[in-house]
N, C-alpha and C positions, 0 to 999 in steps of 0.2 A: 816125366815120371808121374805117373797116376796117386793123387795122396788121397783116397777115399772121406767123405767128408765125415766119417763118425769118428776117424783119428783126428780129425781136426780141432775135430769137438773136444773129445773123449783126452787125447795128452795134453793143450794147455790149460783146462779145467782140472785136471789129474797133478798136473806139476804146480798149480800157483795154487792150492787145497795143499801140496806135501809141501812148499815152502814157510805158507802161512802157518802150517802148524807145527812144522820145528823151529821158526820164530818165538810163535807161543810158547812151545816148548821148553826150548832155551832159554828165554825169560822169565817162564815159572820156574823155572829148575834155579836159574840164580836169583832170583827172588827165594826161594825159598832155602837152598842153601843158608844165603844173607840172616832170612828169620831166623831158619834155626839156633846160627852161630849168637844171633842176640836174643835168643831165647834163653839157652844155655846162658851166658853171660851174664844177663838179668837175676836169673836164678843164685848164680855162683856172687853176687855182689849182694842180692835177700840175705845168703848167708853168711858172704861175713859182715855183712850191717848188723844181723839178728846176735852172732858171736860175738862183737866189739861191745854193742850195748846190753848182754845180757846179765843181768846183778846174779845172774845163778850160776855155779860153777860147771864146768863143760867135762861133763863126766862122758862114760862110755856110753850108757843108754840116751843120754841127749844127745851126741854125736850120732847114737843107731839114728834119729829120730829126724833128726837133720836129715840123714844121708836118702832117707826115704822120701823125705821130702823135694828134696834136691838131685838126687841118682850122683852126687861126688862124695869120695873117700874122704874123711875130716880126721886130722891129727894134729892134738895138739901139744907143744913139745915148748921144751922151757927154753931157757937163754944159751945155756948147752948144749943144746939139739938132742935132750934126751925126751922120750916119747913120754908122755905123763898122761893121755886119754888118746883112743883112737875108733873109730867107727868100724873096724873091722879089727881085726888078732894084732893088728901092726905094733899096740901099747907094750905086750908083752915084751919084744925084745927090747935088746940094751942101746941097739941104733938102728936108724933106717937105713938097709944098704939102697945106695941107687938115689940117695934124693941129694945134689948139692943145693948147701944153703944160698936161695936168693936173696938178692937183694932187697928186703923190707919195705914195702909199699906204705907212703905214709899213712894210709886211712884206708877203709875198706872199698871206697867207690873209684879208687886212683891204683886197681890192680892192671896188669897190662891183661892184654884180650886172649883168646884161645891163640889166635895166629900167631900171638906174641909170645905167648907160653912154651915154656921148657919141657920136653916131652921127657917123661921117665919111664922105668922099667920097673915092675915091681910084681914078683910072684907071675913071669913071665905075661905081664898086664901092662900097657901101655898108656898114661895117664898123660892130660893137662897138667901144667904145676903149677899151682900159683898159691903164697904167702902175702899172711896180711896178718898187720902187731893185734894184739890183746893188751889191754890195758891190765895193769897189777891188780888183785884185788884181795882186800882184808891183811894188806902189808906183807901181801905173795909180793914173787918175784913178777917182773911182767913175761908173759909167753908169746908164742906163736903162732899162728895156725895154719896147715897147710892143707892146700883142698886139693882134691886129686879127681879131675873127671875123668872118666873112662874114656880113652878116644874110640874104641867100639862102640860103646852110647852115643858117642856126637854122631859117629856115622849110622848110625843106626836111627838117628833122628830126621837125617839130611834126608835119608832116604824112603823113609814113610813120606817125605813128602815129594819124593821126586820119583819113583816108580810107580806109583798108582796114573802118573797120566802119561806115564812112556804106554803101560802096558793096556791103558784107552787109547792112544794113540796107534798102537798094534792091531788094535782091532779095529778103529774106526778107520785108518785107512785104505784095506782094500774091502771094505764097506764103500768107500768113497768110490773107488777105481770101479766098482762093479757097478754102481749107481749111475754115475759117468760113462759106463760100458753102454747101460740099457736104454741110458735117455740119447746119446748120440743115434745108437743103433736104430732105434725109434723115429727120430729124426728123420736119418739118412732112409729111411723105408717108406717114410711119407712122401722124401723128396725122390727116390726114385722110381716113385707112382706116377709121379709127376712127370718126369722125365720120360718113363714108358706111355703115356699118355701124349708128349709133345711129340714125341716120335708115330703115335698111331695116328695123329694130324697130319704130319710131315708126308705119310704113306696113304691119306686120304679119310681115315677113316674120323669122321667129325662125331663120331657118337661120345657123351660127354660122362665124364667119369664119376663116381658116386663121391659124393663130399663126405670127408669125413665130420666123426661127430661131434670131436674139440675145437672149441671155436676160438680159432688162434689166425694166427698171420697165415700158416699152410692152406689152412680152410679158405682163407679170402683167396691166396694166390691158385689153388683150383678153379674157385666158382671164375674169376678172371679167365685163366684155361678153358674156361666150358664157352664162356661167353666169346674169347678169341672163336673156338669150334664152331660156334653158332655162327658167327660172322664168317667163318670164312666158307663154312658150307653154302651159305646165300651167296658170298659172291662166286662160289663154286657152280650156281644153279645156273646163275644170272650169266655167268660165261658160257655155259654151255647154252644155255638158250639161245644167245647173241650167236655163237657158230652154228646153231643149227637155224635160223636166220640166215646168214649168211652163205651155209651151203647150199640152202634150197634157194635164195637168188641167184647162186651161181648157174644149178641145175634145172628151174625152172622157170629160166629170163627166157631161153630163145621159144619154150614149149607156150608161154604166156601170149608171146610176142603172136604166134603162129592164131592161136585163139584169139586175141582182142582182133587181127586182121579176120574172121571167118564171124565174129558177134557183128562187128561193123557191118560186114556182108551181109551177113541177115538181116539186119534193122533196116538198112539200104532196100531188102528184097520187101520187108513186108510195107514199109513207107510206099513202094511203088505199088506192092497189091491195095492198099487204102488208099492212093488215088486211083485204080483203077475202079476199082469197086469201093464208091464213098460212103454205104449207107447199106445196111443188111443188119442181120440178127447176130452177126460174129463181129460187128464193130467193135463193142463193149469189151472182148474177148481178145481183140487185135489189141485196142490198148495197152488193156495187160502186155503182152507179150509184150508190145515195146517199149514199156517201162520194166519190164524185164531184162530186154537187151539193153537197153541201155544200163541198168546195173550192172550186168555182168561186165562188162566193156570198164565200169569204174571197178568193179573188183579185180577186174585181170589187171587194171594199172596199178591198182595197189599191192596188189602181187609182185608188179615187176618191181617194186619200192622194198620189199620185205629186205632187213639186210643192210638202209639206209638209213642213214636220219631223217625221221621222220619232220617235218614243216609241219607247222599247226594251221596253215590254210585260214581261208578268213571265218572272223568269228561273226558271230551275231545274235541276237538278240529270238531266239525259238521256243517256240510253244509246244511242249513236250508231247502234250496230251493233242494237239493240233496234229502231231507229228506222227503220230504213233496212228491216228487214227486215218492217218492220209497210205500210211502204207499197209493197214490192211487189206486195201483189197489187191494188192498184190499178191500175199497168201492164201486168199481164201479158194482160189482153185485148188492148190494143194491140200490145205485141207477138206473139201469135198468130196476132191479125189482118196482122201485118207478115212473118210467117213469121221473126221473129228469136229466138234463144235467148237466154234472162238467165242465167245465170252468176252466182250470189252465196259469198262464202265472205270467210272473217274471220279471224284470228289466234286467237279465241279469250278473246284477255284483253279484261279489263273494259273499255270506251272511254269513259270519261263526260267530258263536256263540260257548263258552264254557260253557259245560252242558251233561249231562248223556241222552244219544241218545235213551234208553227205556221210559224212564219218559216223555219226550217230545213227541216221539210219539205215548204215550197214549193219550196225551192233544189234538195233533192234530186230532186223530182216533175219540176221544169223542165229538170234536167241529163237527167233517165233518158229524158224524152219526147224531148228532142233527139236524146241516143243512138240510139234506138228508129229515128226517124225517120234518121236519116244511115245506119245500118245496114240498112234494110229499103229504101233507095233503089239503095244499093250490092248489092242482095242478085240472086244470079245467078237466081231465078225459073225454076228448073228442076225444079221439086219437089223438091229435096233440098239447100236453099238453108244455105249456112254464115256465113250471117246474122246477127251475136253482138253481145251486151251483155254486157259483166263488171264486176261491183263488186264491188272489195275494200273494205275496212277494219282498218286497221293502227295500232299503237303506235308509237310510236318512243320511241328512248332520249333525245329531248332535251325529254321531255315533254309533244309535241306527237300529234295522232293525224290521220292520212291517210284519207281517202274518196274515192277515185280510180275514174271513171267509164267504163269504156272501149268502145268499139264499131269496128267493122269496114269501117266508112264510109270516103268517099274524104276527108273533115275539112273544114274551111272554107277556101272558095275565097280565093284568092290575096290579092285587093281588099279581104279585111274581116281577115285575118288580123291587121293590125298595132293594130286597135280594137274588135276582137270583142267587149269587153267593153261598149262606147259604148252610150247608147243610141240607138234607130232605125237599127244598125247592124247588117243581115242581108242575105244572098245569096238565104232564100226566097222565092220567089215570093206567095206567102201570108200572110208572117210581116211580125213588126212591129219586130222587132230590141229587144222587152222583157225579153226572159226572162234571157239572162246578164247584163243589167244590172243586172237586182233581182236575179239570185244574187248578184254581187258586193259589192252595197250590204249583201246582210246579210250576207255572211262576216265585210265589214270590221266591222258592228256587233259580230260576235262576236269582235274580237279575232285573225281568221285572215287568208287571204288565199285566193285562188283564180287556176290556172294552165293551161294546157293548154299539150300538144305532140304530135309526129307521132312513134311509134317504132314500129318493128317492126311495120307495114302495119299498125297503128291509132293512132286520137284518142285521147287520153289527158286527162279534165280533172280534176283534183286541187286538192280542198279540204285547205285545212291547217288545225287549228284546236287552239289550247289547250286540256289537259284541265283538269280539274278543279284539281285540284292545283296548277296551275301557273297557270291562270286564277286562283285566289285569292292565291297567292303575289305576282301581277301588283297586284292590288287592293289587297293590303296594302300593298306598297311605293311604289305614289300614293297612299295613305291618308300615310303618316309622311312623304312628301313636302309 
């Protein structure tokens, strides 16, 4: 059974608000009853202490005076029970019908109490009865005096004080229940944002939901929600990346295979034209090629790897700027052919990095051919084209050293910029969207990262990477970990 959470809220806040306050209730009500009865009481003992001790005779106008003062009938009546003064018409007659005589309280403070009192009837009026002696006075007889409260006045007392917070309580209750209506409701509205929210996770969609603007417990357990979102969209990425890995080494092992056997071949055929022919003007030119073929042959194996766990191969001890500057002339026929200028220069100081000297300059051969290519696409083809490739390579003082690739190209269109790094994510017509993927996968194995941006009318992409020094510093300190 479905119990919605604003009832949850909403009736045992509703029910322990109506208990608590017909507790109070009930409490004030006999509390206050209780005063009033010894209010009353109080009253009715002022007057006969003021009648007992008064040296003045208790005529009818001091009886009016009394009875104002006190709100009870006063009469007072000889040893005979005849009437001799009364606070109201009562004097006149010859007897009081309706009163029997009580029995005589010895003093005015030892009268019994209202609950105690004889109720009478008089001029269809309902009174308290209570007598108390009078002392003789002036060698008078001694009297009596009988006090007669109204019991419409006592009730009338009880309840000025016991209706005024029934009929607050009338009000403030469904005050309460409406208050309690709107703060559950309120509640229940946050939380099933939340809930529509876990569900748009559930169904994929990681876009993260506007925080609200009271800064309560709901607010944290969203910004958590957002933050689950975030996480699971990355490992949302991170798996798809991995299957798309995976299916392109399923579908591209045997097509690989076929290639690295037809690169070997070639490298085999130009080895045997450079010993037939050891020495000519295309030597310089043969080289290339087969430092050419021989990369492609490590790239097609690394291809056939794509998919696998990657081996970190052996490390060593490489001079970045040594590195970088051994395999330009590898590029430089492409960019000749491209009409673009390379541009190289360095700081100078030593840049050594540890890391596997094939793997890095795959990353850099792949950054420099994309350069190449976005720069000789943008290139004005006017015979005197400003065409350009720049690579620097720098120190820094936080340990770390810069290989920043840059070219003159319009950069990566709009649609790939926010996953340029993905794989099968490219704008060329031609291209397979591999190449910055696998730069990125080894920067990360070496401990760096890689970044590109747009400044000053070029692409900019920048490897960062640990020196030496600072890469072993890193090892030692997860060693004693």
């Amino acid at each position: 059974m479905h119990w919605p959470l604003r009832y949850q809220i909403m009736l045992p806040m509703a029910a322990v608000m109506l208990l608590a306050v017909v507790f109070v209730e009930g409490v004030g009500a006999l509390l206050a009853v209780r005063d009033t009865k010894q209010q009353i009481e109080t009253q009715i003992r002022e007057v006969a202490r003021i009648a007992h001790e008064a040296s003045f005779p208790l005529t009818a106008p001091v009886l009016r005076q009394m009875r104002a003062l006190s709100g009870a009938e006063l009469i007072v009546v000889d040893a005979a029970g005849r009437p001799l003064a009364a606070s109201d018409n009562l004097a006149a007659r010859d007897k009081v019908d309706g009163i029997e005589l009580l029995p005589t309280a010895s003093s005015p403070a030892a009268h019994s109490g209202i609950a105690e009192s004889q109720r009478v009837q008089l001029d269809d009026r309902s009174f308290f009865h209570t007598v108390v002696p009078l002392p003789a006075r002036a060698g008078g007889e001694p009297a009596r005096l009988h006090i007669l409260f109204p019991e419409e006045e006592y009730e009338r007392a009880w309840q000025r004080e016991v209706y005024p917070p029934l009929a607050f309580i009338a009000v403030a209750l469904p005050v309460v229940f409406v208050l309690s209506l709107v703060t559950a409701a309120r509640i229940a509205s946050r939380v099933e944002g939340l809930r529509d929210q876990v569900d748009n996770i559930a169904q994929g969609d990681f876009q993260p939901m506007e925080l609200p603007e009271r800064q309560d417990e709901i607010r944290a357990l969203a910004a958590a929600v957002n933050r689950m979102a975030a996480k699971l969209s990355d490992y949302e990425t991170e798996v798809r990346r991995t299957e798309r890995m995976r299916t392109l080494a399923h579908l591209g092992g045997g097509i690989a295979h076929q290639l690295r056997n037809s690169a070997t071949g070639c490298a085999i055929a130009v080895d045997m034209h450079a010993e037939e022919c050891p020495l000519g003007e295309a030597s310089e030119t043969l080289a290339v090629a087969k430092r050419q073929l021989r990369l492609m042959e490590e790239y097609i194996q690394r291809f056939l790897q794509l998919g696998k766990p990657s081996e970190p191969g052996e490390r060593q001890s490489i001079d970045l700027s040594a590195l970088v500057e051994n395999l330009l002339p590898l590029v430089e026929p492409s960019a000749k052919h491209a009409r673009v200028t390379l541009e190289w220069q360095h700081d100078g100081k030593l840049a050594t990095v540890i890391g596997n000297s094939e793997r890095l300059a795959q990353t850099v051969i792949n950054l420099l051919v994309n350069a190449i290519e976005a720069a000789g696409q943008a290139g004005t083809g006017d015979g005197a084209s400003t065409a350009r490739v720049r690579v620097d390579v720098a120190s820094t003082s936080a340990g770390r050293i810069l290989l920043r690739i840059s070219d003159t190209g319009r950069g990566p269109a709009e649609n790939v910029q926010q996953s340029l790094f993905e794989p099968f994510v490219t704008a060329k017509a031609d291209g397979v969207g591999l190449g910055l993927s696998v730069a990125r996968e080894i920067v990360e194995q070496h401990g760096g990262r890689i970044a590109w941006q747009r400044a000053d009318g070029m692409t900019h992409f920048t490897v960062e990477l640990p020196t030496e020094v600072a890469e072993a510093s890193r090892v030692e300190v997860a060693g004693c970990r």
